[in-house]
C-alpha positions in Angstrom: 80.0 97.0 113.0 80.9 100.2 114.4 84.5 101.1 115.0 86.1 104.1 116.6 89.9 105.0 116.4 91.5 107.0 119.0 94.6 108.7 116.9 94.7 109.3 113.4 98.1 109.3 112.9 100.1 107.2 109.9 99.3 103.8 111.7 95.9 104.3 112.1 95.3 106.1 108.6 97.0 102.5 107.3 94.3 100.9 109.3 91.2 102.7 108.0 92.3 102.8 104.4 93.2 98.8 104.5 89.5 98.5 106.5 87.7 100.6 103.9 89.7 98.9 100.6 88.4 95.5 101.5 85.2 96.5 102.4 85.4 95.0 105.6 83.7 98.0 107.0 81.4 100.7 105.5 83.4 105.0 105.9 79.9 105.2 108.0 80.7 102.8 110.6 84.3 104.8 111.3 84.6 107.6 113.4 88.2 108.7 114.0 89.5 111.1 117.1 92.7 113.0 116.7 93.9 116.2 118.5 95.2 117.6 115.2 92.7 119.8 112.9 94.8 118.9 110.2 94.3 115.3 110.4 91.2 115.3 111.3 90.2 117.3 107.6 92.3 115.2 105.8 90.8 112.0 107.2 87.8 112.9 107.0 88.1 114.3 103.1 90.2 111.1 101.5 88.2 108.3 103.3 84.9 109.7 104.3 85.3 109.2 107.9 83.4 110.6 110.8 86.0 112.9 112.7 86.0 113.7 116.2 88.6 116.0 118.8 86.9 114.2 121.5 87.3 110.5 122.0 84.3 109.9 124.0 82.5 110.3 120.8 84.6 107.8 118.9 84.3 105.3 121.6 80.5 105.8 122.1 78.7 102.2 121.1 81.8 101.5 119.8 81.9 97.3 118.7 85.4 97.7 118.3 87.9 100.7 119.7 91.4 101.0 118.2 93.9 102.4 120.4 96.7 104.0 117.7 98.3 106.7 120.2 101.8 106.7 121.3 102.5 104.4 124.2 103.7 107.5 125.9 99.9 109.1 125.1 98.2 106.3 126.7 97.5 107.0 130.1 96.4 110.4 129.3 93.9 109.1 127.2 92.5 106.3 129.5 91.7 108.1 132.5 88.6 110.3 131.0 87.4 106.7 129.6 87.7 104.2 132.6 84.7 102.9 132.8 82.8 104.4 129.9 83.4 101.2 127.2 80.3 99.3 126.5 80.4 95.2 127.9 80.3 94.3 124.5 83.0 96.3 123.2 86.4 95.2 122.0 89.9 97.2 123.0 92.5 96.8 119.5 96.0 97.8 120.8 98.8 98.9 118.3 100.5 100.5 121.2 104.2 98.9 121.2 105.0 97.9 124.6 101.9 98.7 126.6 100.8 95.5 128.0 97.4 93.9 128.0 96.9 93.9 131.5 97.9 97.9 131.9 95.4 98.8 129.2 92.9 96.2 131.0 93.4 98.4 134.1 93.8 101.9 133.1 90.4 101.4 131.1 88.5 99.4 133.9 87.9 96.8 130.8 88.7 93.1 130.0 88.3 92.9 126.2 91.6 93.7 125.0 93.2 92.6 121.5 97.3 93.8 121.2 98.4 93.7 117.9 101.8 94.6 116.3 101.6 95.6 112.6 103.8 97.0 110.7 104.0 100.2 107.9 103.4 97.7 105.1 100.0 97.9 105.7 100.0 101.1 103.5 100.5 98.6 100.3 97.9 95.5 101.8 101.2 93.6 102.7 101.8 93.9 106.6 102.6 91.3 109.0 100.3 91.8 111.8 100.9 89.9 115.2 98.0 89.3 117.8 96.8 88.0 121.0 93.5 88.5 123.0 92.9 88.3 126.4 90.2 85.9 128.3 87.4 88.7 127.8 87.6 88.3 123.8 85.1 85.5 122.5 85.9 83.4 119.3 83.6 85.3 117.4 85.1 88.2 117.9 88.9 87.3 117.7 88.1 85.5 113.8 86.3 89.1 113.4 89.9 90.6 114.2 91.5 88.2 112.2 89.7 88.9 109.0 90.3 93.0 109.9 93.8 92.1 110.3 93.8 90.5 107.2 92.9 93.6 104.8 96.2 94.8 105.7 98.2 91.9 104.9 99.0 88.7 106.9 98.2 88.0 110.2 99.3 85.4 112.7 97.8 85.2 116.5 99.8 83.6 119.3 98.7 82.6 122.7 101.8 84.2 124.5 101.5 88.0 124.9 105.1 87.9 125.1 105.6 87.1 121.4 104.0 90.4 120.9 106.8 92.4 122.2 109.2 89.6 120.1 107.4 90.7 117.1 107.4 94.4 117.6 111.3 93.6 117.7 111.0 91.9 114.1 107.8 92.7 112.2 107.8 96.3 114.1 111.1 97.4 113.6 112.0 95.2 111.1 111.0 97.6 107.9 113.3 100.1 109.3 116.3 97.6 109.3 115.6 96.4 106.1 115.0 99.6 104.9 118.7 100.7 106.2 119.9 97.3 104.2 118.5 98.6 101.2 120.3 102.1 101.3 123.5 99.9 101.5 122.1 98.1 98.4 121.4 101.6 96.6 124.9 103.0 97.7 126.7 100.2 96.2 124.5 100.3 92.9 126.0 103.6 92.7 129.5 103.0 93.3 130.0 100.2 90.8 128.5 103.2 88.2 124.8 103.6 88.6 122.5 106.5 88.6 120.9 107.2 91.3 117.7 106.6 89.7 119.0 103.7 88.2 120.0 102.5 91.7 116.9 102.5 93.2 115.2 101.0 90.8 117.9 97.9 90.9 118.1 97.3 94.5 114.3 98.0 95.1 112.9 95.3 92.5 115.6 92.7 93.8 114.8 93.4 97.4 110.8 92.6 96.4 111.3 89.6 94.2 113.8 88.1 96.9 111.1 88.5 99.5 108.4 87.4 97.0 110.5 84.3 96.5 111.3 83.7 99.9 107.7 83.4 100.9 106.3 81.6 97.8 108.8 79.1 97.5 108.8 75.5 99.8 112.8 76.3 100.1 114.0 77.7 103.2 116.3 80.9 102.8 119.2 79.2 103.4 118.8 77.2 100.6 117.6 79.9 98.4 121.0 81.9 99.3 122.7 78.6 98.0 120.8 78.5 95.2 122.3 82.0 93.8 126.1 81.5 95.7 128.4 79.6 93.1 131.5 78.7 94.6 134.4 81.2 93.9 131.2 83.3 91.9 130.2 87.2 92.2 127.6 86.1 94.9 130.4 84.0 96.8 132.4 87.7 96.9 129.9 89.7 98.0 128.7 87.3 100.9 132.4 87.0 102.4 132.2 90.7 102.6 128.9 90.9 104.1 130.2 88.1 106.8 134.1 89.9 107.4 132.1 92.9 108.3 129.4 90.8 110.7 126.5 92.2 108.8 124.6 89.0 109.7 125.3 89.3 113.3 124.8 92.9 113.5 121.1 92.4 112.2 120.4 89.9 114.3 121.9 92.5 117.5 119.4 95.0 115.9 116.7 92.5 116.5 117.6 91.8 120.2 118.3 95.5 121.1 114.7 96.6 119.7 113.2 93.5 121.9 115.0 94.8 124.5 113.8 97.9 124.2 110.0 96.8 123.8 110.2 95.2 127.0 111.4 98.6 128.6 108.6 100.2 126.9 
């Protein structure tokens, strides 16, 4: 299976490492195509890769072509290759907000796959959201499925429009919880914490809460009970959280970053 990427940026790095790792694909079967030299030597020296400046060659008898430019890139890069893809090639999206039927029509192709991963794919533990159009046979979508998997976990829908729902949550999401877990660090620190010592505190808890969450049969609600004693440490911390909205605000975050997915 032959696969060519077209940007070599962080996303699609995260891609060929998780690809390469799982042994899903061989480095001689990738060829990647980015405009920067830089990228393109680093790429090609840490994976093995086949590196290209010109994305006709990455897409040439290509089973499967990844698409990891910026939305923004996108049109730019379509119109030298409408109408160059192979019949039996297969289009994989990462680009938030560009819709299956745009990418269908800028490349004069009907095999299209949008996914939505996330940065977690750098430690095999993303959450990948995916949907294929009409073009894509079964075959090739349980192909996808076990790519998408390398990275993580993977979930397909049948409404494109949960796509732009999950680049709102999955997408974004690290970033948010990311920004929660400075808040976590901070406070370490103020109740007397190093720095060091902070991070360290906050990180682990933030991982084995999220371990938890998805290992256990309990939903988070009743998880959040399970630590919450009435008139307890817990109890304190969560009136705080909820006198400041915290709960609401993250839930606006979610909405605004849908919102601007759909603008996109």
């Amino acid at each position: 299976m032959r696969i060519g990427f077209i940007g070599g940026g962080a996303m699609g790095e995260a891609l060929v490492s998780s690809f390469l790792k799982a042994n899903a694909i061989q480095a001689s079967d990738v060829v990647v195509s980015d405009v920067a030299e830089v990228r393109r030597e680093q790429l090609s020296s840490e994976y093995g890769v086949a590196v290209t400046d010109d994305n006709a060659e990455a897409v040439a008898n290509a089973d499967i072509v990844v698409l990891a430019v910026k939305p923004q890139e996108f049109s730019n890069v379509a119109g030298p290759l409408k109408g160059t893809l192979i019949s039996n090639t297969t289009v994989l999206s990462i680009m938030a907000g560009v819709s299956i039927d745009r990418i269908a029509s800028e490349l004069g192709h009907d095999a299209i796959v949008r996914v939505m991963p996330n940065t977690a794919a750098f430690v095999g533990e993303a959450m990948s959201v995916w949907t294929a159009s009409s073009g894509v046979d079964d075959h090739t979508k349980s192909t996808i499925a076990v790519l998408l998997a390398t990275m993580g976990r993977e979930m397909e829908v049948s409404d494109e429009a949960q796509v732009d729902m999950a680049t709102a949550v999955n997408g974004s999401g690290p970033g948010f919880v990311f920004y929660f877990l400075e808040g976590l660090i901070d406070g370490a620190e103020k109740v007397g914490f190093a720095r060091e010592q902070a991070e360290a505190l906050a990180v682990q808890t933030l991982y084995g809460s999220a371990l938890l969450s998805r290992e256990s049969d309990k939903d988070v609600g009743a998880l959040r009970e399970m630590v919450t004693s009435k008139g307890g440490t817990t109890a304190a911390g969560l009136e705080a959280l909820d006198e400041a909205g915290v709960r609401g605000a993250i839930a606006s975050a979610v909405v605004a970053a849908h919102e601007r997915a759909k603008e996109l």
